[in-house]
C-alpha positions in Angstrom: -0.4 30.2 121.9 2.7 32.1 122.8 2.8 35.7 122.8 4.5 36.6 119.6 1.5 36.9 117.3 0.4 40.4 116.1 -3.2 41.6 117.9 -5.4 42.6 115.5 -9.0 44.2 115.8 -11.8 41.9 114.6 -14.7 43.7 115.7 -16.3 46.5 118.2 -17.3 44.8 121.5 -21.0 46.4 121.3 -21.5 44.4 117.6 -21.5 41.2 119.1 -24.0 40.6 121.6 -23.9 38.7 124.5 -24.5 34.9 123.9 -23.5 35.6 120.1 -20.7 34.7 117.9 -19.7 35.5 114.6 -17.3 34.1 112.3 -14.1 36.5 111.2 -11.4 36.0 108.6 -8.1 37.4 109.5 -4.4 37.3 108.2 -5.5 33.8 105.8 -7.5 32.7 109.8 -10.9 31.5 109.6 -11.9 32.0 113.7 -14.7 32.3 115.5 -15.2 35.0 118.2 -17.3 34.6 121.2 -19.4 36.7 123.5 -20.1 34.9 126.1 -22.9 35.5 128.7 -20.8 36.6 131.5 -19.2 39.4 129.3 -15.8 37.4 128.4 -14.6 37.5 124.9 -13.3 34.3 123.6 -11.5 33.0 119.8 -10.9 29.8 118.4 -10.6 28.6 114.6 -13.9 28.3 113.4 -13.5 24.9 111.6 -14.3 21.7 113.8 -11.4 19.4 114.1 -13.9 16.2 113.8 -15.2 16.9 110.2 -15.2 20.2 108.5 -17.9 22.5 110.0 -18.1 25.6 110.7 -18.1 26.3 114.7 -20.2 29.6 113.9 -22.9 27.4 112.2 -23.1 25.6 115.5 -25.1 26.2 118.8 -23.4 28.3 121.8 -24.5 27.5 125.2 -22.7 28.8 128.5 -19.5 28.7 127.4 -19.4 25.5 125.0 -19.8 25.6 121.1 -21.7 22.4 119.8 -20.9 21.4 115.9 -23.7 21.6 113.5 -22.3 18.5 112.4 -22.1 15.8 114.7 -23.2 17.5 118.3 -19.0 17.4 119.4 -18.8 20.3 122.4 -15.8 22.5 122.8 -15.1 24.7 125.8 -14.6 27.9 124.0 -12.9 28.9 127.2 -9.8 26.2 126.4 -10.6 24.9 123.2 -10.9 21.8 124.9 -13.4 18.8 123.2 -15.9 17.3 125.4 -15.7 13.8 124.4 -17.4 12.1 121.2 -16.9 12.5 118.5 -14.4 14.9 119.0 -10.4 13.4 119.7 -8.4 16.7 119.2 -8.7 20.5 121.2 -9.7 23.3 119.0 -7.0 26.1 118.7 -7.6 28.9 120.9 -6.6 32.7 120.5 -5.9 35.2 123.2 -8.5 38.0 123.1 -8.3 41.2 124.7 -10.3 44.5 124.8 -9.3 47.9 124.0 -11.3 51.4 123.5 -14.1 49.1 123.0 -12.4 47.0 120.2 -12.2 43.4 120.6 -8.6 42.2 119.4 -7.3 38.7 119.0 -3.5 37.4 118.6 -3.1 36.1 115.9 
């Protein structure tokens, strides 16, 4: 994504634990923001590009995010799928961290 969004907070860094994710809606978004093991804070859109499913309803393991659906993998990292079923990259968001607020361009 280019660098002419608008960042905007979507939650305090110490809400979302490490190996968590939660889903957040902003400005008419429906992303999902990751906390991954190693302390990086990751975004993509929460909605799987295979069927409709909700990323957040999914499993998160290292740094990939399985479907609840049909077990497609993305590297939350890229957005990149990781073979079937999947045949198109989930969007991904920049993300950074500020005063302890975890901001995503959106």
């Amino acid at each position: 994504m280019s660098g002419d969004g608008n960042w905007v907070k979507v939650a305090n860094a110490e809400d979302v634990p490490a190996g968590e994710m939660i889903a957040v809606a902003i400005e008419g978004k429906n992303l999902a923001l990751y906390h991954l093991d190693n302390g990086e804070f990751h975004a993509t859109e929460n909605v799987c590009t295979h069927q409709f499913a909700l990323l957040t309803d999914g499993w998160l393991e290292d740094c990939y995010i399985e479907c609840p659906l049909h077990a497609g993998r993305f590297d939350v990292r890229t957005g990149k799928g990781q073979g079937d079923p999947i045949d198109e990259d989930v969007r991904v968001f920049p993300v950074k961290i500020e005063d302890g607020a975890v901001l995503v361009m959106v």
